[in-house]
Every structure is written in structure tokens, then in C-alpha cells.
PLY file of the C-alpha trace (Angstrom):
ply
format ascii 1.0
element vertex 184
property float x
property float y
property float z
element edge 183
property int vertex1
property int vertex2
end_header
-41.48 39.62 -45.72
-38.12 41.15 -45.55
-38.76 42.01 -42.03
-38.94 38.51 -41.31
-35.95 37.57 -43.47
-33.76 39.40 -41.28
-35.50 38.74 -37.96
-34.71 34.83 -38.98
-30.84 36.03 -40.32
-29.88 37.98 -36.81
-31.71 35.46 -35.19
-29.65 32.32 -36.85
-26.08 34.68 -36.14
-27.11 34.87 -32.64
-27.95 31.17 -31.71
-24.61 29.77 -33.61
-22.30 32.23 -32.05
-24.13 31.29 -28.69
-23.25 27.30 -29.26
-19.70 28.43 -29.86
-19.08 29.86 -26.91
-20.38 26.58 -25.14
-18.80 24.64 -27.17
-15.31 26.68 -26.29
-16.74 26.43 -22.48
-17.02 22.58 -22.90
-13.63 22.06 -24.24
-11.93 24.48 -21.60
-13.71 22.43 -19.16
-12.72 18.90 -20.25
-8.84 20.79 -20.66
-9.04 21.65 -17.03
-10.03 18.83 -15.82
-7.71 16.69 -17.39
-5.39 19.67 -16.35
-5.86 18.23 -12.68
-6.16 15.37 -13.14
-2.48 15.23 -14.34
-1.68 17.07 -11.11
-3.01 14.16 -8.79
-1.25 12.04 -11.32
2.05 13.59 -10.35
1.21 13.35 -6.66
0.03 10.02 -6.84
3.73 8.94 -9.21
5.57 10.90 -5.99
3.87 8.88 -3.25
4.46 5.60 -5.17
7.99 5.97 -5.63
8.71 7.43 -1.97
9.02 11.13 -2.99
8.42 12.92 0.05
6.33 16.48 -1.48
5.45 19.30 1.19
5.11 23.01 1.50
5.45 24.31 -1.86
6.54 21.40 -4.17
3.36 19.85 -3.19
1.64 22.76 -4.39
3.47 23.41 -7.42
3.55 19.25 -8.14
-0.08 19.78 -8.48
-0.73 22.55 -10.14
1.30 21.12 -12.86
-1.00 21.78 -16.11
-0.78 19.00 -18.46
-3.14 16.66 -20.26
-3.02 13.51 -18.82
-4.03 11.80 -22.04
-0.43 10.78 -22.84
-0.57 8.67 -19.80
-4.62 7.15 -20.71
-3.15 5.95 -24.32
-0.22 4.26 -22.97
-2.30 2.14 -20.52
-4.82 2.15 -22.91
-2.15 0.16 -25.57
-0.71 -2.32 -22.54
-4.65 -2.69 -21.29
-5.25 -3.76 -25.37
-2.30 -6.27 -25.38
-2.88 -8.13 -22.56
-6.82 -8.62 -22.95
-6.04 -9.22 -26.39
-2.69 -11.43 -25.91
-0.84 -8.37 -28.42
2.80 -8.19 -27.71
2.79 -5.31 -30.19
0.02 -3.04 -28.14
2.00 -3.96 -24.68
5.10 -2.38 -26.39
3.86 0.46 -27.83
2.19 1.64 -24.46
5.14 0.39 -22.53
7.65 2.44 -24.97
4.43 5.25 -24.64
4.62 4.98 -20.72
8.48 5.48 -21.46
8.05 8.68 -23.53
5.40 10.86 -20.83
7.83 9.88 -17.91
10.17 12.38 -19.61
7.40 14.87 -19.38
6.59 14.50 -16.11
10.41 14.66 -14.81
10.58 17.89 -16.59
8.10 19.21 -14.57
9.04 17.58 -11.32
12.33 19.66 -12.03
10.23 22.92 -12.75
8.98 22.27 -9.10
12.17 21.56 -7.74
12.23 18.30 -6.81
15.49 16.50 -7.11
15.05 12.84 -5.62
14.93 10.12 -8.25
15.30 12.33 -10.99
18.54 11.19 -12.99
16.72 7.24 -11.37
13.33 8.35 -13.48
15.13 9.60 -16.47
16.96 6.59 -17.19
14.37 4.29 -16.43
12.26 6.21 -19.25
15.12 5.81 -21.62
15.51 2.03 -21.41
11.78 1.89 -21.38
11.30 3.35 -24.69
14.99 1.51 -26.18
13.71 -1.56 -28.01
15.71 -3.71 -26.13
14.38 -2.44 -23.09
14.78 -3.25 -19.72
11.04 -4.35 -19.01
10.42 -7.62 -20.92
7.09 -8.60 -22.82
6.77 -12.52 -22.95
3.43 -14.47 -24.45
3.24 -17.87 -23.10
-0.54 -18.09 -22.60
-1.06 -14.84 -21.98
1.02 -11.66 -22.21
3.31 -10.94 -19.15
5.22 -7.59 -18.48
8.90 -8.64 -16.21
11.89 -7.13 -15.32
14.36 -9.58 -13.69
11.95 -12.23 -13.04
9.70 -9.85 -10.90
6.33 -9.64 -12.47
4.79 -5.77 -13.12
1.41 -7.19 -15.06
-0.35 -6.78 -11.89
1.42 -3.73 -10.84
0.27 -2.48 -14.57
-3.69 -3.84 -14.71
-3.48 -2.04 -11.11
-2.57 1.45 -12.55
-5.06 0.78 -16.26
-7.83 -0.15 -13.22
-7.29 2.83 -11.03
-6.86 5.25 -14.59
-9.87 3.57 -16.42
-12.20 4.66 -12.75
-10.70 8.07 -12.60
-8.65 7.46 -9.39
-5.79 9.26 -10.66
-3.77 9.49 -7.61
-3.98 5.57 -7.45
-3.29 5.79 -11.17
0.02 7.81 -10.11
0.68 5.33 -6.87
0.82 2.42 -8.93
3.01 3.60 -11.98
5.24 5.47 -9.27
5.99 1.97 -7.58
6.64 0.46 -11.28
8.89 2.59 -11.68
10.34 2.26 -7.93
10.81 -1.43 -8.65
12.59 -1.10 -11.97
15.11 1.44 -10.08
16.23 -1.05 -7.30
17.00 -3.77 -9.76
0 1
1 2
2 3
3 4
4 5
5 6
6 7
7 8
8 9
9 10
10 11
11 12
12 13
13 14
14 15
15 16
16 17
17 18
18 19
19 20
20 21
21 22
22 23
23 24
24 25
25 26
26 27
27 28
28 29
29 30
30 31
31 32
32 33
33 34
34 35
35 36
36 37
37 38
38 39
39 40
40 41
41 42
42 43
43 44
44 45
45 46
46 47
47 48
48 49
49 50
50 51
51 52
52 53
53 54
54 55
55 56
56 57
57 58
58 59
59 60
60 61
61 62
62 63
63 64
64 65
65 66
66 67
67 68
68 69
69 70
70 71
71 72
72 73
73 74
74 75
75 76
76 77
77 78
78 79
79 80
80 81
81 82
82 83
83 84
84 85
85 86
86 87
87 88
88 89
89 90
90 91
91 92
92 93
93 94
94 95
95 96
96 97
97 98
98 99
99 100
100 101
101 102
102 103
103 104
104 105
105 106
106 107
107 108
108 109
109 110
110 111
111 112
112 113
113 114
114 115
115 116
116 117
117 118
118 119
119 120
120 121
121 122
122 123
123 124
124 125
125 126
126 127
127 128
128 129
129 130
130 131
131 132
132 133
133 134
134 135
135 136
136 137
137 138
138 139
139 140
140 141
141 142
142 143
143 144
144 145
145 146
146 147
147 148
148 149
149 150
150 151
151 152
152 153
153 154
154 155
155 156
156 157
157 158
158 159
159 160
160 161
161 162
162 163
163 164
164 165
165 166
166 167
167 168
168 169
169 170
170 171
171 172
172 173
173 174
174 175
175 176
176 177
177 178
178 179
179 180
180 181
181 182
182 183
């Protein structure tokens, strides 16, 4: 009877360290994925606002290791407010979208890339100031404008692209955002 007390014991010690180490596999998994993902993010931002990346910066630009769930909750919050006509979710993910630009220029600079650096900075700093330089209006529905030109489709474009895993497209589409807001 013991002898089957402590065949069940070992037994039990084995199996649960056994689903810890694939649960540990799992999460490093789902880390490095959204690890790269963040990379062809970065790529994608670069091609959309006319950042020329070859040779090296390329490389380095996507190898950048970062989670891009930063990125998912701000689109997440603007996706929220305008199927849901919230002013409040649109500004939170815009101010959000503000916040991980900062992130992403610091690594740009780690690369070495210079273009539209100081441009992208300053664009995430009026994004996230409450009186901001992208406007959220609710007529019928919620709208998203800087200086009369309309970025709710240039937004639903980048939360469409995100939401199917198209991450480069996800990059593309924020990276011309951003482009527009610069030559205003």
C-alpha cells in the first residue's frame, strides 16, 4: 500500500512539473510571436510614413523585441468608440496610440534611424496632450480629424489590418496617420 502511495506521489510531481514547462513553452511562444510581430509593425510604421530601411536598419528595425500589445489596446479603445459612438474610448486609444509611438521612436533611434524622428516625437506628444492636435467629434457617429482631413478611415484601416494579423498593414496604415498629421 505504501508502495503505491509513493508510485502515485512521484508520479503526481512528475506530470505537474511536466505541464509547467509547457505552460512556460506556451507563454515564450505567444512572447515571441508578438515579439515579431512588433518587428513587422515597425517595418510596416517605416513604409507608411516614407522611411526608406535597408541593409542593417532593416534588420535591426525588425528584430526589435517588443510586445505589440500596447499598439492592439489602443486600436482596440478607438475600434470600441466608434462602433459604440464613445468619445471617451476614441480618446483613450488615441492618447494610448500617442504613448507606444514614444516606444517605438526609441527604438527606431536604437537602430539608427534618424528621418522623422523629432516629426514622430512631437506628433506623440500632442497626441497624448488633452487638447490634442487630432480632434474627436460625435455628430452621428464618432469621427477622428485633424484640420478638416478625416483619419477614421485611415484608423478602421489600421484596427482592420491589426484585428487579421496583417501587422505590416497594421504598421502601413498608422505610419501614414502619422505622415498626414506631420505635413499639416
Amino acid at each position: 500500500m505504501k508502495l503505491i502511495l509513493i508510485l502515485v506521489l512521484i508520479l503526481s510531481v512528475v506530470t505537474s512539473s511536466f505541464s509547467m514547462d509547457v505552460e512556460k513553452n506556451e507563454a515564450s511562444q505567444i512572447e515571441l510571436q508578438s515579439s515579431r510581430d512588433y518587428g513587422y509593425f515597425a517595418l510596416g510604421f517605416a513604409e507608411g510614413i516614407n522611411i526608406s530601411l535597408t541593409g542593417n536598419l532593416r534588420v535591426c528595425v525588425a528584430n526589435i523585441s517588443l510586445g505589440l500589445c500596447g499598439f492592439s489596446l489602443s486600436f482596440s479603445l478607438i475600434d470600441s468608440g466608434l462602433k459604440h459612438d464613445s468619445s471617451g474610448d476614441a480618446k483613450s486609444g488615441i492618447r494610448d496610440f500617442g504613448n507606444h509611438l514614444i516606444h517605438l521612436v526609441h527604438y527606431y533611434q536604437k537602430c539608427g534611424v534618424r528621418k522623422f524622428i523629432s516629426e514622430i516625437s512631437a506628433i506623440s506628444k500632442e497626441v497624448t496632450n488633452e487638447t490634442g492636435i487630432l480632434k474627436v467629434t460625435r455628430n452621428t457617429t464618432i469621427e477622428i480629424s485633424h484640420n478638416k482631413h478625416d483619419l477614421t478611415s485611415d484608423f478602421k484601416s489600421a484596427i482592420s489590418d491589426c484585428g487579421r494579423g496583417d501587422y505590416t498593414g497594421c504598421g502601413v496604415a498608422s505610419g501614414r496617420i502619422v505622415g498626414i498629421l506631420m505635413r499639416q
